[in-house]
N, C-alpha and C positions, 0 to 999 in steps of 0.2 A: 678570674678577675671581674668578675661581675658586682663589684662589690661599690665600684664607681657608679653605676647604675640606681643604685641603694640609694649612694650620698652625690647627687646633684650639683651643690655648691661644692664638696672635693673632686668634685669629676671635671667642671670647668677651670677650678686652683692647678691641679692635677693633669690639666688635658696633655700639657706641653709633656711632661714624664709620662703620662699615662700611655703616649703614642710609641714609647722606647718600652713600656713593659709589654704591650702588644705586639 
């Protein structure tokens, strides 16, 4: 999942899901 790291502005759109795919 490094990929949020890539994309910045999807990683902060993304944070609130991004912490349930982690």
């Amino acid at each position: 999942m490094g990929w949020l790291k890539v994309l910045p502005f999807d990683g902060q759109i993304l944070s609130s899901n991004s912490k349930e795919i982690y």
